[in-house]
mmCIF file as gemmi writes it, N, C-alpha and C atoms, coordinates in Angstrom:
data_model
loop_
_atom_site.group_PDB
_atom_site.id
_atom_site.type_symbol
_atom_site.label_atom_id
_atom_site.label_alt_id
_atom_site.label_comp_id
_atom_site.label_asym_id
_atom_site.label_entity_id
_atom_site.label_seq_id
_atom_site.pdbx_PDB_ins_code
_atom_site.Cartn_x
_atom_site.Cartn_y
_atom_site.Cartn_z
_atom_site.occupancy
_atom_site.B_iso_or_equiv
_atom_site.pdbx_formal_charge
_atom_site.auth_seq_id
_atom_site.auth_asym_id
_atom_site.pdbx_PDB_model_num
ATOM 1 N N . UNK Axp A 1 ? -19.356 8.853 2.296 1 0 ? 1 A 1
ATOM 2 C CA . UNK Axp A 1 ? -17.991 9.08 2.672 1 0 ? 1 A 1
ATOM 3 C C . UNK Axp A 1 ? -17.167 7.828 2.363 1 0 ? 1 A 1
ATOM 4 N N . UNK Axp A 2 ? -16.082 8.193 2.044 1 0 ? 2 A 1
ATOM 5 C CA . UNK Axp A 2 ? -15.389 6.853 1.638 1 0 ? 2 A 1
ATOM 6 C C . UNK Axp A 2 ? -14.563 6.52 2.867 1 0 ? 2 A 1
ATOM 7 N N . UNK Axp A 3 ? -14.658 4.949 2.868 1 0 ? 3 A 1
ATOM 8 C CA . UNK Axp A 3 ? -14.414 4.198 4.03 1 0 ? 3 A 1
ATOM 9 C C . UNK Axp A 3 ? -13.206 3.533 3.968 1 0 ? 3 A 1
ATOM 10 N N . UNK Axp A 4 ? -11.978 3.618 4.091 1 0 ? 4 A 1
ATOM 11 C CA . UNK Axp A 4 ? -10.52 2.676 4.126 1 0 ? 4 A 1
ATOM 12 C C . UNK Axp A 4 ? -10.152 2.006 5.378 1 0 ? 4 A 1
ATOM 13 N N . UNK Axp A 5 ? -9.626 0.755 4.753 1 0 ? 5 A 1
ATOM 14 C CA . UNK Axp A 5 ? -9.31 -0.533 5.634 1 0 ? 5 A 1
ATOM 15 C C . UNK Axp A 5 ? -8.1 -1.291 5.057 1 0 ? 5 A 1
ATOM 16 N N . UNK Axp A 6 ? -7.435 -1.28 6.163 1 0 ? 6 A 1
ATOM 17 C CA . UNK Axp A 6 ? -6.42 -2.328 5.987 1 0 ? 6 A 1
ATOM 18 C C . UNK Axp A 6 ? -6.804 -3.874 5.806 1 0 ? 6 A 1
ATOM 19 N N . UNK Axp A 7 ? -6.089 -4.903 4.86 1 0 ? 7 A 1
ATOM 20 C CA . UNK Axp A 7 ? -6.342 -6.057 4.856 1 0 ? 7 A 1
ATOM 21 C C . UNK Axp A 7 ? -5.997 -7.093 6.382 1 0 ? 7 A 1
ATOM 22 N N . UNK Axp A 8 ? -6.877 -8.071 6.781 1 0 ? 8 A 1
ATOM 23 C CA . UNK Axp A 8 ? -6.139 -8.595 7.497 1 0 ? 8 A 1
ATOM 24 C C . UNK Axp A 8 ? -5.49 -9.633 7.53 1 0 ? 8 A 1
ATOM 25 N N . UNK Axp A 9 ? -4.979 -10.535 8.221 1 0 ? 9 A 1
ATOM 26 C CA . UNK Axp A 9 ? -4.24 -11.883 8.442 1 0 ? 9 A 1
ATOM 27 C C . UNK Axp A 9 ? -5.454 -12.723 7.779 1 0 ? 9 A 1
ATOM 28 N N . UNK Axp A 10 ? -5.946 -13.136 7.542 1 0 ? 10 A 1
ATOM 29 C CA . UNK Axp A 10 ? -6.599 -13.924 6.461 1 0 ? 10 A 1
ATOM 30 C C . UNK Axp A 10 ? -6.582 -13.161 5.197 1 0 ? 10 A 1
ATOM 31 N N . UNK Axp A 11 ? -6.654 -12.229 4.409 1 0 ? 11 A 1
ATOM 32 C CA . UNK Axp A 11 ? -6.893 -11.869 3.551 1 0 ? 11 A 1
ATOM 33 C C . UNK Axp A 11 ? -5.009 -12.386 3.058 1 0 ? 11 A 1
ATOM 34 N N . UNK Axp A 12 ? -4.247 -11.809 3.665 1 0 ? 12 A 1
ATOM 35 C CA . UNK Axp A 12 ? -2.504 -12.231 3.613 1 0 ? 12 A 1
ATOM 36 C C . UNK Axp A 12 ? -2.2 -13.548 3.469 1 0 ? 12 A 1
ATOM 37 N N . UNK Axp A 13 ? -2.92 -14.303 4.645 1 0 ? 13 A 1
ATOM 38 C CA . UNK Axp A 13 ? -2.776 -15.973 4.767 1 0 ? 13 A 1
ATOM 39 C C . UNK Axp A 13 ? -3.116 -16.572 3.147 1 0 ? 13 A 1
ATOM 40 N N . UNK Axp A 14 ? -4.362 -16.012 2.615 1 0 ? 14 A 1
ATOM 41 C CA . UNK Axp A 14 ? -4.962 -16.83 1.671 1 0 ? 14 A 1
ATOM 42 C C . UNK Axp A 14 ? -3.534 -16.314 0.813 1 0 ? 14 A 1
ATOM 43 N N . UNK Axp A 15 ? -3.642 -15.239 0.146 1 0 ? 15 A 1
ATOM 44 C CA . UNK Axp A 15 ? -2.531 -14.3 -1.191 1 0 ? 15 A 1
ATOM 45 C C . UNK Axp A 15 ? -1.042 -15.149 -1.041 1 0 ? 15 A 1
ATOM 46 N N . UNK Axp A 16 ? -0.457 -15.773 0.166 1 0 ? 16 A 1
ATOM 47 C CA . UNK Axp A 16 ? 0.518 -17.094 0.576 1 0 ? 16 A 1
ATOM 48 C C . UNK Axp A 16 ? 0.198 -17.992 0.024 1 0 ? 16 A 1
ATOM 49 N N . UNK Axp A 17 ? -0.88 -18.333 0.49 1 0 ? 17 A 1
ATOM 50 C CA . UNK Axp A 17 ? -0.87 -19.826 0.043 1 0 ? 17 A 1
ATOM 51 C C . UNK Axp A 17 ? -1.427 -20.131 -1.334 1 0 ? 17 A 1
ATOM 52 N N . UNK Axp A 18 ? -1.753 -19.393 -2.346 1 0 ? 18 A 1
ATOM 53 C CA . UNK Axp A 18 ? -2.08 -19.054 -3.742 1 0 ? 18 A 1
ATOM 54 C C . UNK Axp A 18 ? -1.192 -18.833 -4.203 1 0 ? 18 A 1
ATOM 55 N N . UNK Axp A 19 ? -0.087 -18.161 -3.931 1 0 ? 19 A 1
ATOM 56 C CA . UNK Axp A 19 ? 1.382 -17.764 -4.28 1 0 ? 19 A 1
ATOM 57 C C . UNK Axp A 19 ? 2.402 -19.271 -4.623 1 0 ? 19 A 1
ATOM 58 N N . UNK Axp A 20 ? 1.612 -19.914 -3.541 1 0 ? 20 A 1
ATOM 59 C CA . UNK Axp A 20 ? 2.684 -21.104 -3.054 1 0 ? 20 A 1
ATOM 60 C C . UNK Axp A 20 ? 3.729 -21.156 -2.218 1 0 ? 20 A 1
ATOM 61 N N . UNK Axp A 21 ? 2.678 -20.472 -1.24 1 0 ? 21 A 1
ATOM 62 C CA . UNK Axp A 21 ? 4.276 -20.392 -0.013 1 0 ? 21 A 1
ATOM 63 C C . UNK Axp A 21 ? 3.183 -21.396 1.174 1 0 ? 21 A 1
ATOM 64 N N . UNK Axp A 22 ? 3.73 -21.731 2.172 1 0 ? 22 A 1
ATOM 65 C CA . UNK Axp A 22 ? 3.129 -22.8 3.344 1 0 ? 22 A 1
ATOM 66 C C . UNK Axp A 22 ? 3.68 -21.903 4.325 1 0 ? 22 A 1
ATOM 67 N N . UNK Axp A 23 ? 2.716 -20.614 4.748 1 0 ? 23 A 1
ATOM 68 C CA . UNK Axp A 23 ? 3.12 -20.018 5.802 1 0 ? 23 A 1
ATOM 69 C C . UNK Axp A 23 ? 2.876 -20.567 7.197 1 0 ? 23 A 1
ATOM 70 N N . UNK Axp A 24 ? 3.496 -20.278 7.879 1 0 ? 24 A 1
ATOM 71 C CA . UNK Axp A 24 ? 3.443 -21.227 9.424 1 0 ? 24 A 1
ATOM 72 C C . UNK Axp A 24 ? 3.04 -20.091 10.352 1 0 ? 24 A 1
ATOM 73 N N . UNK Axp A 25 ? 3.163 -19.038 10.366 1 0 ? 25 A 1
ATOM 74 C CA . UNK Axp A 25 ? 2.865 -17.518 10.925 1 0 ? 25 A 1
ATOM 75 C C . UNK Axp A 25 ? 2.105 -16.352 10.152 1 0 ? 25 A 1
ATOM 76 N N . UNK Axp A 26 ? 1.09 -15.949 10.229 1 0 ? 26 A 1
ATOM 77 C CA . UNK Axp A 26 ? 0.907 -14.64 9.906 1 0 ? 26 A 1
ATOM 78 C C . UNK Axp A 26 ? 0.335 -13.318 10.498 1 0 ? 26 A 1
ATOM 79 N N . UNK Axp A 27 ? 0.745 -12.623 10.974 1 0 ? 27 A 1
ATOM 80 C CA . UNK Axp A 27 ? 0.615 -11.797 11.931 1 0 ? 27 A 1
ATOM 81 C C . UNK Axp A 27 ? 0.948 -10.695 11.606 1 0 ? 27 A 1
ATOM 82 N N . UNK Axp A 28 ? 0.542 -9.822 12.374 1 0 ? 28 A 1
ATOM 83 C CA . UNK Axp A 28 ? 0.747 -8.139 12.422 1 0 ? 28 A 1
ATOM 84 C C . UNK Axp A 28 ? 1.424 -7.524 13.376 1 0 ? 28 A 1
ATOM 85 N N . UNK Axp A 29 ? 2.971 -6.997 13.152 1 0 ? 29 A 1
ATOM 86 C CA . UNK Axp A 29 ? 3.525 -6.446 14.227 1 0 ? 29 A 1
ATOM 87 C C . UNK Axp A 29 ? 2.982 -4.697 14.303 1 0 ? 29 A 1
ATOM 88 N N . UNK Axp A 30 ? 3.373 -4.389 15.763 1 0 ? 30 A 1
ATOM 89 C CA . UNK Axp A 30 ? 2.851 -3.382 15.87 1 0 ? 30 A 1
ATOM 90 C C . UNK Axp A 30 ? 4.376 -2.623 15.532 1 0 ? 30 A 1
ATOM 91 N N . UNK Axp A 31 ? 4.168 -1.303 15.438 1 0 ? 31 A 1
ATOM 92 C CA . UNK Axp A 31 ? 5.015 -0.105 14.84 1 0 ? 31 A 1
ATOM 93 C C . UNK Axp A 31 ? 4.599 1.435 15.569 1 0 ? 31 A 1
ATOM 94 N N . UNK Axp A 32 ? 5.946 1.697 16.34 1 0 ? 32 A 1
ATOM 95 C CA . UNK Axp A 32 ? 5.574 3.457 16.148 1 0 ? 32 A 1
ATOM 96 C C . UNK Axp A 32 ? 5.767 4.03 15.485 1 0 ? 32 A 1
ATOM 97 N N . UNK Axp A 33 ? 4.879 5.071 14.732 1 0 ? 33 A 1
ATOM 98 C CA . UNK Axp A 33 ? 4.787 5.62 13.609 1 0 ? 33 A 1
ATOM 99 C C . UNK Axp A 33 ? 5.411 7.235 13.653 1 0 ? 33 A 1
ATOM 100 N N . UNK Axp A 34 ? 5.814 7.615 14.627 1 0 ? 34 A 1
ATOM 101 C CA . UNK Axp A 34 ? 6.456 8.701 15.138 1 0 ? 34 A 1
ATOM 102 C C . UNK Axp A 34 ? 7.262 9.072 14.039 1 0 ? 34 A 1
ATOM 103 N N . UNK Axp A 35 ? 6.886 10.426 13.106 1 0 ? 35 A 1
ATOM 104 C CA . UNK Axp A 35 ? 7.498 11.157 12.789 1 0 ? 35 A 1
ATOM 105 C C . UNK Axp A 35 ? 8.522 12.138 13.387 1 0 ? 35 A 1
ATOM 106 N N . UNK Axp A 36 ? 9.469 12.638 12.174 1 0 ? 36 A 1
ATOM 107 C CA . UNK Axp A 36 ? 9.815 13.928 12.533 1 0 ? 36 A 1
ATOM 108 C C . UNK Axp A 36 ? 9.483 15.045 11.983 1 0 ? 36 A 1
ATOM 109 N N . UNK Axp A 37 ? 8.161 15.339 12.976 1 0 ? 37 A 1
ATOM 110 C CA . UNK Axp A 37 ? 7.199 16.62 13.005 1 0 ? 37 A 1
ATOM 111 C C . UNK Axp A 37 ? 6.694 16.476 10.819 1 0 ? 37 A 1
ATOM 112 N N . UNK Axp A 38 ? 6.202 17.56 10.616 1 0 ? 38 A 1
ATOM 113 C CA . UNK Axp A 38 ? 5.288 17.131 9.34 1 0 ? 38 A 1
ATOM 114 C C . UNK Axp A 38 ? 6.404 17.068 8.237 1 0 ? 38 A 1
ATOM 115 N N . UNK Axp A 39 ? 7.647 17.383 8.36 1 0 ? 39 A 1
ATOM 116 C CA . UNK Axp A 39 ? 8.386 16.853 7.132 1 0 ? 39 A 1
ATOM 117 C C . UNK Axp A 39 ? 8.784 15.309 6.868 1 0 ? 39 A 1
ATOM 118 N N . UNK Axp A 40 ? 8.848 15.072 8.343 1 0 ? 40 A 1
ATOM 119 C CA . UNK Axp A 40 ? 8.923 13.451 8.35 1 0 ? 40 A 1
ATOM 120 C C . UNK Axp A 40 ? 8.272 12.733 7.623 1 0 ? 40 A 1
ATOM 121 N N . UNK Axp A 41 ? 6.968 13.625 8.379 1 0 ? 41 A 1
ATOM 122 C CA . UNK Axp A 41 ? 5.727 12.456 7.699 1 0 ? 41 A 1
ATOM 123 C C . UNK Axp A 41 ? 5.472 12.904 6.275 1 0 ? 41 A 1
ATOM 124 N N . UNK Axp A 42 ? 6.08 14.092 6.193 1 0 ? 42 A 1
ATOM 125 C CA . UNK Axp A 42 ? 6.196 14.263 4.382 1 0 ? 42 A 1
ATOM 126 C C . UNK Axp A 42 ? 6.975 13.219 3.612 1 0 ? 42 A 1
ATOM 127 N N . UNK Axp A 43 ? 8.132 13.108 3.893 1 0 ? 43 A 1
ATOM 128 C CA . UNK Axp A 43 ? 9.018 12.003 3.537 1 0 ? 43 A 1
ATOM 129 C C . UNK Axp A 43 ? 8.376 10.643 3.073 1 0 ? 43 A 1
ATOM 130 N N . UNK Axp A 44 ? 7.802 10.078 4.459 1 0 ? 44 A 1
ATOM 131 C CA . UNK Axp A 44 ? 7.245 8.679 4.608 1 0 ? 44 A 1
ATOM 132 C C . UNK Axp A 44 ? 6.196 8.791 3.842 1 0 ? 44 A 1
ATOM 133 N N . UNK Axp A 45 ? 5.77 9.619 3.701 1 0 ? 45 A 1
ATOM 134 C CA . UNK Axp A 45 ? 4.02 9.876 2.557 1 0 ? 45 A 1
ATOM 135 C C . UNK Axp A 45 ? 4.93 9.491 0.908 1 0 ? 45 A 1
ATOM 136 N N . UNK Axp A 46 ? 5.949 10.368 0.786 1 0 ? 46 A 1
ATOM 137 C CA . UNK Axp A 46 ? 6.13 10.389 -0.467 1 0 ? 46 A 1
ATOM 138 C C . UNK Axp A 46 ? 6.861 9.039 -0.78 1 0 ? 46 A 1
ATOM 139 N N . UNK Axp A 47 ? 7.38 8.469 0.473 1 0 ? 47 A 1
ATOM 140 C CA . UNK Axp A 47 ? 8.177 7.213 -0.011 1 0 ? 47 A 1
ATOM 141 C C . UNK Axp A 47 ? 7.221 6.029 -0.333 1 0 ? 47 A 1
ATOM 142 N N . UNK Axp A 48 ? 6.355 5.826 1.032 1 0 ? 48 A 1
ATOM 143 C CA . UNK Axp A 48 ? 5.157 5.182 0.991 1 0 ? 48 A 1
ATOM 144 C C . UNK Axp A 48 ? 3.886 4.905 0.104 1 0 ? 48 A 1
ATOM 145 N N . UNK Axp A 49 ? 3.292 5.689 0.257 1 0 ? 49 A 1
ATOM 146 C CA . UNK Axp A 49 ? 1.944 6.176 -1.08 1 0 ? 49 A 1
ATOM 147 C C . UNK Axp A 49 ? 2.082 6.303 -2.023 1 0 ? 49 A 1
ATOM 148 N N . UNK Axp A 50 ? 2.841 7.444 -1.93 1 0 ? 50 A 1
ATOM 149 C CA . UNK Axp A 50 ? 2.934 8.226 -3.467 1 0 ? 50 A 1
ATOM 150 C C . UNK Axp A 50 ? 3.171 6.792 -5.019 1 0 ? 50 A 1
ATOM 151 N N . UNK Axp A 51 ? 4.551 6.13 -5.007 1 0 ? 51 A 1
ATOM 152 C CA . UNK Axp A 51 ? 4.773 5.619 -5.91 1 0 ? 51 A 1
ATOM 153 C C . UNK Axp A 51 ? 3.168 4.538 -6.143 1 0 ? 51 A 1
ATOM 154 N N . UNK Axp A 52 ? 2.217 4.374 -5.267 1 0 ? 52 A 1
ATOM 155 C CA . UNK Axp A 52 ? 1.172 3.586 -5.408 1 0 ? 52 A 1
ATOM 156 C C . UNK Axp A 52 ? 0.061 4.376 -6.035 1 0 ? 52 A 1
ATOM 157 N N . UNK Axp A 53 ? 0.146 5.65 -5.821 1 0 ? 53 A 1
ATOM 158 C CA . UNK Axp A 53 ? -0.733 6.676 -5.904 1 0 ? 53 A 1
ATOM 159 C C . UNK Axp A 53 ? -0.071 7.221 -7.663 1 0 ? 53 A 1
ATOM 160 N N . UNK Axp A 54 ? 0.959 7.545 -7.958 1 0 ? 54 A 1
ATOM 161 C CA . UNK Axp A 54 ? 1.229 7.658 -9.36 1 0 ? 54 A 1
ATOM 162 C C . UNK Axp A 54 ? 1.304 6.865 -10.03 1 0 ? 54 A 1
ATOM 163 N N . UNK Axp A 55 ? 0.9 5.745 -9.851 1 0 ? 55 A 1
ATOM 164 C CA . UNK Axp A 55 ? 1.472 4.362 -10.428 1 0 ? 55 A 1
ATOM 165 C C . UNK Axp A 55 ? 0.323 5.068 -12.027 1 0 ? 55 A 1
ATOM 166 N N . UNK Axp A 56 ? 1.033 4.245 -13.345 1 0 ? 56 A 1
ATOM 167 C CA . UNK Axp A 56 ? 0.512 4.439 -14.757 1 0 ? 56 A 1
ATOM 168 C C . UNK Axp A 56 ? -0.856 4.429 -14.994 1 0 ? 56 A 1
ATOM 169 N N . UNK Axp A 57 ? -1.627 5.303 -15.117 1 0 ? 57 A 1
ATOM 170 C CA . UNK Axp A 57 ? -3.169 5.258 -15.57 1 0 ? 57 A 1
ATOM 171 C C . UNK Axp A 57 ? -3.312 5.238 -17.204 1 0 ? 57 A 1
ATOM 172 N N . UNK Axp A 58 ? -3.908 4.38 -17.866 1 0 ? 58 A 1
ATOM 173 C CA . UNK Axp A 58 ? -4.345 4.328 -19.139 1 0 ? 58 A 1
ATOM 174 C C . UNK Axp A 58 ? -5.729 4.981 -19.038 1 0 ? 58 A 1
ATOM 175 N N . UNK Axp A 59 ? -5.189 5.953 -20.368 1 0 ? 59 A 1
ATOM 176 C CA . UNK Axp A 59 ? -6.852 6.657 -20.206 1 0 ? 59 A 1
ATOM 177 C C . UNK Axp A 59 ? -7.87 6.373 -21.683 1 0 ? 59 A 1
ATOM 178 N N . UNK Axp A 60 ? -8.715 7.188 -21.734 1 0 ? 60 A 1
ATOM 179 C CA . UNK Axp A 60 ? -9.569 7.178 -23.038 1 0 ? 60 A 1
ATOM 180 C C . UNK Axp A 60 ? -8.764 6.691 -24.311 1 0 ? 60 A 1
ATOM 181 N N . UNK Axp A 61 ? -7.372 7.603 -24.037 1 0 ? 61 A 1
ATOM 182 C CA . UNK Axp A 61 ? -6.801 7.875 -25.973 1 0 ? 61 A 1
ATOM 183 C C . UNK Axp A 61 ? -5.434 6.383 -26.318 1 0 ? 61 A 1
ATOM 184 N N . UNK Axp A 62 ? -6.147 5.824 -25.423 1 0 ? 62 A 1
ATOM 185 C CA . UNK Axp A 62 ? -4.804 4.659 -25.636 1 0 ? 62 A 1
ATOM 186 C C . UNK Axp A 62 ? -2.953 5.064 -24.506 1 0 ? 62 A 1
ATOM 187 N N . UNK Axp A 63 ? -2.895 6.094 -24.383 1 0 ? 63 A 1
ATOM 188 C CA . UNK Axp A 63 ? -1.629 6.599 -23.829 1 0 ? 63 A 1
ATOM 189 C C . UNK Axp A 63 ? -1.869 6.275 -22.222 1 0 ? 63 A 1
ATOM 190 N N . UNK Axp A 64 ? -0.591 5.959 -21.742 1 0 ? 64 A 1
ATOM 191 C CA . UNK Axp A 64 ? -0.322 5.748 -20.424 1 0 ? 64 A 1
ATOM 192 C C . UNK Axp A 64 ? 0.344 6.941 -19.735 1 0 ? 64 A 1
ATOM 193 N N . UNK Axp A 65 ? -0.383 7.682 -18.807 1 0 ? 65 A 1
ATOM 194 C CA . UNK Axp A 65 ? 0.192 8.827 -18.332 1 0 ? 65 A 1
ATOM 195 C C . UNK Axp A 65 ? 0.357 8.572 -17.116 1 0 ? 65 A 1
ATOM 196 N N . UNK Axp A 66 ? 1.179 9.518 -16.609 1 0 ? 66 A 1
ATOM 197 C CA . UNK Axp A 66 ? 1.785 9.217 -14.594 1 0 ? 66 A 1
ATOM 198 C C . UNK Axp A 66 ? 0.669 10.355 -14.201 1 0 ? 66 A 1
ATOM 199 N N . UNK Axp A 67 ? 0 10.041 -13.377 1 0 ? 67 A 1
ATOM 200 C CA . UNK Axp A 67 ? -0.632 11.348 -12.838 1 0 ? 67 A 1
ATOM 201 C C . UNK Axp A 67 ? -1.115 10.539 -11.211 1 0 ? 67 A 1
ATOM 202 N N . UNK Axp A 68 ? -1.201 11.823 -10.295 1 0 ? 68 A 1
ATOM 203 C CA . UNK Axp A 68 ? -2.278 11.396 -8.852 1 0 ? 68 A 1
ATOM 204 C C . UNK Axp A 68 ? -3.768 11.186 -9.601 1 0 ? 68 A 1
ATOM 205 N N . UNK Axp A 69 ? -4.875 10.407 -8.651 1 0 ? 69 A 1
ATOM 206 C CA . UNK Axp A 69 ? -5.574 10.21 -8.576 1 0 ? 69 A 1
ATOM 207 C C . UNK Axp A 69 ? -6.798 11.303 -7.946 1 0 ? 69 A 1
């Protein structure tokens, strides 16, 4: 079964300071995630994910196509 995980405050801290930033804070605020009912969370899916989820796949034939995963 496939297993997903969020990164945490070290994994962020290091990607800063490789960047070249001297972060003084890194932390995780909390969030209610409260939709409105499943179109909401349709919305936030498509605003959220999606453009990460279609992002350009190069395939076998040289061409870059938009497709889900």
């Amino acid at each position: 079964m496939l297993q997903m995980s969020f990164y945490g405050v070290e994994e962020y801290s290091d990607w800063l300071v490789n960047a070249g930033f001297n972060p003084l804070r890194v932390e995780f605020v909390k969030k209610n995630m409260k939709h409105d009912g499943k179109e909401g969370l349709n919305r936030w899916f498509g605003s959220t994910w999606l453009p990460f989820l279609s992002c350009p796949q190069d395939n076998h034939f040289g061409r870059t196509e938009i497709g889900y995963w």
